[in-house]
MDAnalysis code that builds the backbone (N, CA, C; Angstrom):
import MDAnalysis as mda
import numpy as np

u = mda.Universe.empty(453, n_residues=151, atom_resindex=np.repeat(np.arange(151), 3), trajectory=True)
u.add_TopologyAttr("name", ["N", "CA", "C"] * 151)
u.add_TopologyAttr("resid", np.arange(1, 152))
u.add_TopologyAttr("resname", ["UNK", "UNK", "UNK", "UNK", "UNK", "UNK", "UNK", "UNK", "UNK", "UNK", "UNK", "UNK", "UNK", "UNK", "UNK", "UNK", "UNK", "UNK", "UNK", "UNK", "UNK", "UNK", "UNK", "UNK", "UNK", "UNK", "UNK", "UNK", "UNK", "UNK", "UNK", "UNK", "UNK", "UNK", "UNK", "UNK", "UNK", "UNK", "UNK", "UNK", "UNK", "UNK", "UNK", "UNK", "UNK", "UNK", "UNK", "UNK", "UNK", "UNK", "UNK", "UNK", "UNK", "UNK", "UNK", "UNK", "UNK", "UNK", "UNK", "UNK", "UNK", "UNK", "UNK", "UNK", "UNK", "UNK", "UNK", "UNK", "UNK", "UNK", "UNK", "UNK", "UNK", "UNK", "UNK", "UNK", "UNK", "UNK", "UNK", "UNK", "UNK", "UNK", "UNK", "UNK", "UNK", "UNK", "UNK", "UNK", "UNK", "UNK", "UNK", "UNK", "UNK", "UNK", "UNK", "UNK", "UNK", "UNK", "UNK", "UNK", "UNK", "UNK", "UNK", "UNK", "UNK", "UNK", "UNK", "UNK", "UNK", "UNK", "UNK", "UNK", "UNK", "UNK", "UNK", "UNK", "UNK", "UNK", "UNK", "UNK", "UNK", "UNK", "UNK", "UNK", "UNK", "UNK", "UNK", "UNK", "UNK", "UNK", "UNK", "UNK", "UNK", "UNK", "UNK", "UNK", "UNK", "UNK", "UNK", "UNK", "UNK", "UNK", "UNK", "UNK", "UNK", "UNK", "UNK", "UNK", "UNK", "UNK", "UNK"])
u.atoms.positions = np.array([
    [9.446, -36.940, 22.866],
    [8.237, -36.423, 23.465],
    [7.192, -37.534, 23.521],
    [6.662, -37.681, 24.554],
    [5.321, -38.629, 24.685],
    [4.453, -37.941, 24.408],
    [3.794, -38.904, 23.834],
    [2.155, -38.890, 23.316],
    [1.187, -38.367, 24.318],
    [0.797, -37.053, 24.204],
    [0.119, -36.977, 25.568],
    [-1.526, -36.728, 25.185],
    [-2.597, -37.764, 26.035],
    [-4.001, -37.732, 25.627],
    [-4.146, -37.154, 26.239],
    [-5.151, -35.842, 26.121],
    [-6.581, -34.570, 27.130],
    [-7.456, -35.280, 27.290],
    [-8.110, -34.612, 27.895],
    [-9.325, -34.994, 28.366],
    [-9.807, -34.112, 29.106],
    [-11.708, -34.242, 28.778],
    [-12.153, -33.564, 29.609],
    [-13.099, -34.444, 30.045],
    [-14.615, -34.123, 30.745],
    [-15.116, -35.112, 31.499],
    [-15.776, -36.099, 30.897],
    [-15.860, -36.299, 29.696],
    [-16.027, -37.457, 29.012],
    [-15.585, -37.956, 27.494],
    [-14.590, -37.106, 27.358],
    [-13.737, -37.154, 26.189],
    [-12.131, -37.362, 26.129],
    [-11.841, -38.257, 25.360],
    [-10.291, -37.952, 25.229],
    [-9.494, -37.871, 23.867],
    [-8.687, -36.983, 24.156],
    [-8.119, -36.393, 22.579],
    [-6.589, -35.792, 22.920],
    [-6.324, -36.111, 21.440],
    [-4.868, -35.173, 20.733],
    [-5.255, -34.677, 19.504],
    [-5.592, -33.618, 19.651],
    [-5.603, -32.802, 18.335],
    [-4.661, -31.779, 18.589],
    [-3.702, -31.730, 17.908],
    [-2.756, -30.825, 17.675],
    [-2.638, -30.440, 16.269],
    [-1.776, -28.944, 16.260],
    [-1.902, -28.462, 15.212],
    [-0.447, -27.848, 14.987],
    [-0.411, -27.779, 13.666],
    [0.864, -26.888, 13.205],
    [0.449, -25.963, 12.381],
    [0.541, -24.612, 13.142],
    [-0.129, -23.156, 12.655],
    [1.027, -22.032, 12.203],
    [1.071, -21.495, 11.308],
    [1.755, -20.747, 10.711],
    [1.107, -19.229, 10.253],
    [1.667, -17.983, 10.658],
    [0.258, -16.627, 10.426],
    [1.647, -15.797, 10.257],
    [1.553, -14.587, 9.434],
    [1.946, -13.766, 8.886],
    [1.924, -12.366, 9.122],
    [1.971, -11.394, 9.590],
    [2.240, -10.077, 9.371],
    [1.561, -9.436, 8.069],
    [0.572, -8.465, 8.174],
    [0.272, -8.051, 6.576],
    [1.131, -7.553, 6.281],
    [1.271, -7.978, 4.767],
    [2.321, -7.508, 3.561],
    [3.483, -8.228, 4.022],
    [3.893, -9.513, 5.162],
    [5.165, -10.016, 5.403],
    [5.701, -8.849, 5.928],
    [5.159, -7.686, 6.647],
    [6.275, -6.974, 7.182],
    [6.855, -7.815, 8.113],
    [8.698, -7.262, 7.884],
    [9.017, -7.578, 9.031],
    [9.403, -7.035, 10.501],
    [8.551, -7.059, 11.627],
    [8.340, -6.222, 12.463],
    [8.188, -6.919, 13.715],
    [8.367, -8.216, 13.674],
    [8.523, -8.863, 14.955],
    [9.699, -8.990, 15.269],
    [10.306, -8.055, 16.202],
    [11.548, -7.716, 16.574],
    [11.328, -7.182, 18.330],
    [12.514, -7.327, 18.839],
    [12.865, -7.074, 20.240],
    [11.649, -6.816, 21.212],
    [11.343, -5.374, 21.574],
    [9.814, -5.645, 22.162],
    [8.548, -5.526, 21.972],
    [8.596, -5.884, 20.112],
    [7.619, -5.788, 19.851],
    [7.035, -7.842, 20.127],
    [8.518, -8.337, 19.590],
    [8.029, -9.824, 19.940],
    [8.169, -10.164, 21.197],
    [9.063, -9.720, 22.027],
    [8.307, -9.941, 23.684],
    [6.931, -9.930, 24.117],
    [6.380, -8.834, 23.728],
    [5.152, -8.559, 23.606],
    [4.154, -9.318, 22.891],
    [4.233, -9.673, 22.069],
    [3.449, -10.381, 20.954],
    [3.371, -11.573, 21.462],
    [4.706, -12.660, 21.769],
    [5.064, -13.662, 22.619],
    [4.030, -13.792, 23.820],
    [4.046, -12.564, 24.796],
    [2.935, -12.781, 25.856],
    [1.209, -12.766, 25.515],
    [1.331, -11.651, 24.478],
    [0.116, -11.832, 24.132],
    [-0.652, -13.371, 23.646],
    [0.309, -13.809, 22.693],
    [-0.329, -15.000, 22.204],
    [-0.154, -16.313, 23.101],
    [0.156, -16.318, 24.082],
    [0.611, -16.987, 25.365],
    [-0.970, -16.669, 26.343],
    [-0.991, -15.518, 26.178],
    [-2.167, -15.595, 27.496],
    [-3.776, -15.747, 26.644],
    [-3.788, -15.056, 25.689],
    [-5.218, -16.245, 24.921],
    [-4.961, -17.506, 24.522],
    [-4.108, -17.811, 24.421],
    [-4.108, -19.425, 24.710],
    [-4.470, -19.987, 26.037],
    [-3.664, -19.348, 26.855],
    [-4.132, -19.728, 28.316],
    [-5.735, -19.880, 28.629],
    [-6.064, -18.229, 27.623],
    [-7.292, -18.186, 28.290],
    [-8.415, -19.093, 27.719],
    [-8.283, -19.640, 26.366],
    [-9.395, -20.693, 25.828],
    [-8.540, -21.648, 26.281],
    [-7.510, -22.353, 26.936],
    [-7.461, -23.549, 27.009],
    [-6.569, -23.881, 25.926],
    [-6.014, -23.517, 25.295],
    [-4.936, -24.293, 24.476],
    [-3.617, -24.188, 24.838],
    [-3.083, -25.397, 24.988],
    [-1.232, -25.366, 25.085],
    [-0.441, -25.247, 23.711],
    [0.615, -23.927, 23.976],
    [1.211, -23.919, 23.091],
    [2.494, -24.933, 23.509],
    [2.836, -26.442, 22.764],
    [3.747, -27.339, 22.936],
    [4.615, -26.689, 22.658],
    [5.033, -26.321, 21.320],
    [6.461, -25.408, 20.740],
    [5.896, -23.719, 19.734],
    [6.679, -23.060, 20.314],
    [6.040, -21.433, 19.575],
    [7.544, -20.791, 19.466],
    [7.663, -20.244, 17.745],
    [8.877, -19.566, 17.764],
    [8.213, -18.076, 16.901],
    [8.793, -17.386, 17.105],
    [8.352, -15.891, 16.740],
    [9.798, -15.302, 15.711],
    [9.555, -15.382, 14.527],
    [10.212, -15.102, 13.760],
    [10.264, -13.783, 13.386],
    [10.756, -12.899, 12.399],
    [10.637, -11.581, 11.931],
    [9.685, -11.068, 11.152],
    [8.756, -12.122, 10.382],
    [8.125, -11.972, 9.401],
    [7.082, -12.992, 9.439],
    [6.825, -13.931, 10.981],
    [5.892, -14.903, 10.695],
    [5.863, -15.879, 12.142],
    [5.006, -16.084, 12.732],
    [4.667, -16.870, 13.942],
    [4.401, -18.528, 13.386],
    [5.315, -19.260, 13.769],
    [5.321, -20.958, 14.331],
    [4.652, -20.898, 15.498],
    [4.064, -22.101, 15.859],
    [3.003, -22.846, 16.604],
    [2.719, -24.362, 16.563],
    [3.232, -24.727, 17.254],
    [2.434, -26.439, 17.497],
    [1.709, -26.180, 18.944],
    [0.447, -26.071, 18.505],
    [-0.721, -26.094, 19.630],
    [-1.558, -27.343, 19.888],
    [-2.164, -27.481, 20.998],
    [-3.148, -28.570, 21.048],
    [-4.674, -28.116, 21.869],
    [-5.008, -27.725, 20.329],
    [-6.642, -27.342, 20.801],
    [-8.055, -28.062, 20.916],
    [-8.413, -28.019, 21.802],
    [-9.607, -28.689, 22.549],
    [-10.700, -28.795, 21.465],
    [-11.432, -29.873, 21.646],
    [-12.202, -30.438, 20.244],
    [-13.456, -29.153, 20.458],
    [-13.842, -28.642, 21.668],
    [-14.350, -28.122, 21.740],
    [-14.627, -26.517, 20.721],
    [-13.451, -26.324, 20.521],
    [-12.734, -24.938, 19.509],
    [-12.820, -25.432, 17.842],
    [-13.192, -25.135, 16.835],
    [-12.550, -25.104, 15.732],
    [-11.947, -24.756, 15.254],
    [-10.689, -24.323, 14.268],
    [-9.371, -23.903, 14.131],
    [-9.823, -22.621, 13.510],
    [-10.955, -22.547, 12.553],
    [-10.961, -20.861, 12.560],
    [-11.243, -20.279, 13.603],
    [-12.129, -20.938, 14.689],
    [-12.807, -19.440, 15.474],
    [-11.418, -19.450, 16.779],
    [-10.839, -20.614, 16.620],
    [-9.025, -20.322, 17.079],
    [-8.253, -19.421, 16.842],
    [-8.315, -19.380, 15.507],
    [-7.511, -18.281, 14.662],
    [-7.858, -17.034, 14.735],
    [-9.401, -16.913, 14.575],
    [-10.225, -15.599, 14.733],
    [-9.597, -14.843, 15.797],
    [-9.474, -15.477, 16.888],
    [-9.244, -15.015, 18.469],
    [-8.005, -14.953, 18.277],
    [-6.904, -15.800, 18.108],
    [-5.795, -15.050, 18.269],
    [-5.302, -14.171, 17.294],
    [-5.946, -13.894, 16.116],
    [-5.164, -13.078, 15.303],
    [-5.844, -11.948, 15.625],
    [-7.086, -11.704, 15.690],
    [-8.045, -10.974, 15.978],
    [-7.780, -10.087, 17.564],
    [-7.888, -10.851, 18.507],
    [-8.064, -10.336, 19.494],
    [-6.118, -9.338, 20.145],
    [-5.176, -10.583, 19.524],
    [-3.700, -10.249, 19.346],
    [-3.339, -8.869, 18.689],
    [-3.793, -9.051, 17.286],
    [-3.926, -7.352, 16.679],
    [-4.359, -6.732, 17.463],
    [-5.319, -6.286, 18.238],
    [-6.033, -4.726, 19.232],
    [-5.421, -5.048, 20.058],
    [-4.683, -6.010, 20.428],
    [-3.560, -5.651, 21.688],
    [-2.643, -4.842, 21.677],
    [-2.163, -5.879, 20.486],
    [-0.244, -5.439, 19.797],
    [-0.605, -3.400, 19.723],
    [-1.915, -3.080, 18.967],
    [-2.066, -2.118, 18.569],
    [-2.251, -1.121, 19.938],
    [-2.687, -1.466, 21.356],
    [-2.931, -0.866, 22.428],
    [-1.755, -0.588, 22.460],
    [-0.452, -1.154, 22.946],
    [0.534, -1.318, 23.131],
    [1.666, -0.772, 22.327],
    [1.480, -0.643, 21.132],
    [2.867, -0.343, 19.959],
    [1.703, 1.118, 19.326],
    [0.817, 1.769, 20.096],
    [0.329, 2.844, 18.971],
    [1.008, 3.053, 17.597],
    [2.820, 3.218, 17.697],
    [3.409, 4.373, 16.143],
    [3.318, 2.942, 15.095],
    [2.736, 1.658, 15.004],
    [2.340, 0.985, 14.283],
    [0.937, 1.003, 13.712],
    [-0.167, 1.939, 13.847],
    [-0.905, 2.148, 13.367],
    [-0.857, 2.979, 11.856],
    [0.097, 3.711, 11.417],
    [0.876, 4.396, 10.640],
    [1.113, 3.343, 9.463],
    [1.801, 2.087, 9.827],
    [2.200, 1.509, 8.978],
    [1.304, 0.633, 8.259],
    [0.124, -0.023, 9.246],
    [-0.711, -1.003, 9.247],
    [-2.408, -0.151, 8.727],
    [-2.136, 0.708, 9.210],
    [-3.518, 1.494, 8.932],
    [-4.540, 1.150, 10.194],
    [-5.610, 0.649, 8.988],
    [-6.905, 0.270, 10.173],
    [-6.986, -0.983, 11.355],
    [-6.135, -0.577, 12.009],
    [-5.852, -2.028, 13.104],
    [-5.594, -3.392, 12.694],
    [-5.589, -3.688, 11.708],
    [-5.210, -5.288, 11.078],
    [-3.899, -5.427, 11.189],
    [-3.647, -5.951, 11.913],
    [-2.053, -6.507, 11.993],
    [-1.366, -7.800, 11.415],
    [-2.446, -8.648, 11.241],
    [-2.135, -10.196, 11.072],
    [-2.380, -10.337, 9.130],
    [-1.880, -10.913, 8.755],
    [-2.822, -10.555, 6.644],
    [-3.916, -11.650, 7.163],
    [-4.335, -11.988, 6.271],
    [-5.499, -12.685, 5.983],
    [-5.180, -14.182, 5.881],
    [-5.880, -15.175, 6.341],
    [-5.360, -16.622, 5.988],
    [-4.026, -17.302, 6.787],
    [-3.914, -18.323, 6.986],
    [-3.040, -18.737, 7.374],
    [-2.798, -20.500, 6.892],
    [-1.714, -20.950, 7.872],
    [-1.354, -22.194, 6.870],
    [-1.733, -23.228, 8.509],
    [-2.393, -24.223, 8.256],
    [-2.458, -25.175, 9.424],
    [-2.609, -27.018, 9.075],
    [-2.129, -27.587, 9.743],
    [-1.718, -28.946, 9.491],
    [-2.354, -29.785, 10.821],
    [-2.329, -30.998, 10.505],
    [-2.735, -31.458, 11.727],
    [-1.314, -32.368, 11.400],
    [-1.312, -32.768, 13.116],
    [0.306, -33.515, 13.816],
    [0.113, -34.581, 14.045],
    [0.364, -35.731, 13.108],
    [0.009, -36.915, 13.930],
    [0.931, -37.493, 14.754],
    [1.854, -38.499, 14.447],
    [3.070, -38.944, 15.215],
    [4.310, -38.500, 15.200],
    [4.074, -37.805, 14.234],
    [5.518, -37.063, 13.912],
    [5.581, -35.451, 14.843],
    [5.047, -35.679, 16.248],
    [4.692, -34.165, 17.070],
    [6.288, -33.599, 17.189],
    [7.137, -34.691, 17.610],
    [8.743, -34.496, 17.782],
    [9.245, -33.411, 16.463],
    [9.396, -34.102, 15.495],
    [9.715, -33.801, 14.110],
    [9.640, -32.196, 13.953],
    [8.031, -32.152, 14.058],
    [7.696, -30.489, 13.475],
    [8.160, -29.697, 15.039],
    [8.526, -30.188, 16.089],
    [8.543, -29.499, 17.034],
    [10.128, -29.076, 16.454],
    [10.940, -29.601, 16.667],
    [12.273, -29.691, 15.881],
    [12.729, -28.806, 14.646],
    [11.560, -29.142, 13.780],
    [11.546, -28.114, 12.616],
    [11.197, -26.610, 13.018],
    [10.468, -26.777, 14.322],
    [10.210, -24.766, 14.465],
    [11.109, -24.722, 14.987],
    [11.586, -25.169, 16.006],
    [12.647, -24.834, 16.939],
    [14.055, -24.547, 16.170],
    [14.269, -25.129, 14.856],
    [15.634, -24.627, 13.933],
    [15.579, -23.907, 12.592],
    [14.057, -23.453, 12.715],
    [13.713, -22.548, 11.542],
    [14.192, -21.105, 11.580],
    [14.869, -20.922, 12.903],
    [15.233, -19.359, 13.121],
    [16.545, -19.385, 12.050],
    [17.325, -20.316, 12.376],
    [18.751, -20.473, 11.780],
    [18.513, -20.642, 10.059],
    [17.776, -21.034, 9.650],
    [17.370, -21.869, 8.282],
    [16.833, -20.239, 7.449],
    [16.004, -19.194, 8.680],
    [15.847, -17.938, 7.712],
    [16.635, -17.430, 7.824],
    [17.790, -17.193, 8.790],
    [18.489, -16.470, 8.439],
    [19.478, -16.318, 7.467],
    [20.020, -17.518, 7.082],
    [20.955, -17.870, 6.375],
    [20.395, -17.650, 4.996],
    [18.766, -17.667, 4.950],
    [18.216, -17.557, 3.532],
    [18.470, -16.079, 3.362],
    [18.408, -15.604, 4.575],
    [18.051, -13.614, 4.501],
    [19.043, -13.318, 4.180],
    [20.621, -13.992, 4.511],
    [21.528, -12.885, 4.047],
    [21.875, -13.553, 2.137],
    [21.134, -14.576, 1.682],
    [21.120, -15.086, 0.535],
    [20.489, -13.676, -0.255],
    [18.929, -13.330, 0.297],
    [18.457, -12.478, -0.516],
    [18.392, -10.821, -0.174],
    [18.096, -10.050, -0.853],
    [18.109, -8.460, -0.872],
    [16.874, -8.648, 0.538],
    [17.389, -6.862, 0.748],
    [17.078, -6.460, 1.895],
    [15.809, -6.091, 1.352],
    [14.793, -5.880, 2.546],
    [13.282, -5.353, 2.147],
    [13.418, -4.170, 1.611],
    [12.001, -3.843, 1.176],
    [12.316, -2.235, 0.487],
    [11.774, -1.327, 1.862],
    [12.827, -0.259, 1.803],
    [12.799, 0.957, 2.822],
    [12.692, 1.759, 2.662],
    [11.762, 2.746, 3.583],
    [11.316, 4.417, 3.064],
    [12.871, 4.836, 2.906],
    [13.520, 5.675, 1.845],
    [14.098, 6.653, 1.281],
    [14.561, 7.491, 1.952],
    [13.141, 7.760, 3.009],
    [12.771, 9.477, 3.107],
    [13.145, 9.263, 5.047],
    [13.322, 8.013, 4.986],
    [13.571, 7.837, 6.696],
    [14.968, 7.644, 7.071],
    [15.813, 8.664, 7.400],
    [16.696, 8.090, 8.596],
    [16.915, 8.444, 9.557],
])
């Protein structure tokens, strides 16, 4: 991958990021169309402030991201918006998840973010084969705990 500089009309930059966000309680619930969905969602507020998502993988229990956001943005009020604005979507969209989640919070609290310097290849690489790396851990460990009372 080349090094690619932005710019806007009198600035030029690479700030990229490696963002990592969670599901409250680690549910795991990003599955079939709920992550289709989720996928577009976090695709089109990016679009809409201006950030490219370079590499994005949507796991069961946790969203990868190598983004490159405009100096203009700071990484919380980044985060704010997509976790923020993503939850009252997901929630328009998936209503019988209000049940599980309660008061519209979909995302937990906090997240993990890095900045990318030359190594953009590397971590792109690392999301892109992290699907294979949980799974193999998942069938290592016990299954989540499940309502009882549901089948």
């Amino acid at each position: 991958m080349a090094q690619k500089a932005y710019g806007l009309s009198h600035t030029k930059w690479m700030r990229k990021r490696h963002i990592v966000f969670t599901p409250k309680y680690r549910r795991k619930v990003i599955y079939n169309q709920i992550r289709s969905d989720v996928g577009e969602i976090l695709r089109r507020l990016c679009e809409y402030k201006g950030i490219e998502i370079i590499e994005g993988h949507l796991m069961p229990d946790h969203v990868h991201m190598l983004v490159a956001i405009p100096p203009k943005y700071s990484v919380a009020s980044v985060m704010g918006c997509l976790k923020g604005k993503s939850s009252l979507m997901i929630f328009a969209l998936h209503a019988n998840l209000k049940h599980e989640f309660g008061n519209r919070k979909f995302w937990a609290e906090g997240c993990y973010v890095s900045t990318v310097g030359l190594n953009e290849a590397t971590i792109a690489k690392c999301i892109r084969e992290q699907e294979a790396a949980d799974i193999a851990l998942d069938k290592l460990s016990v299954e989540e705990y499940s309502d009882p009372f549901k089948k």
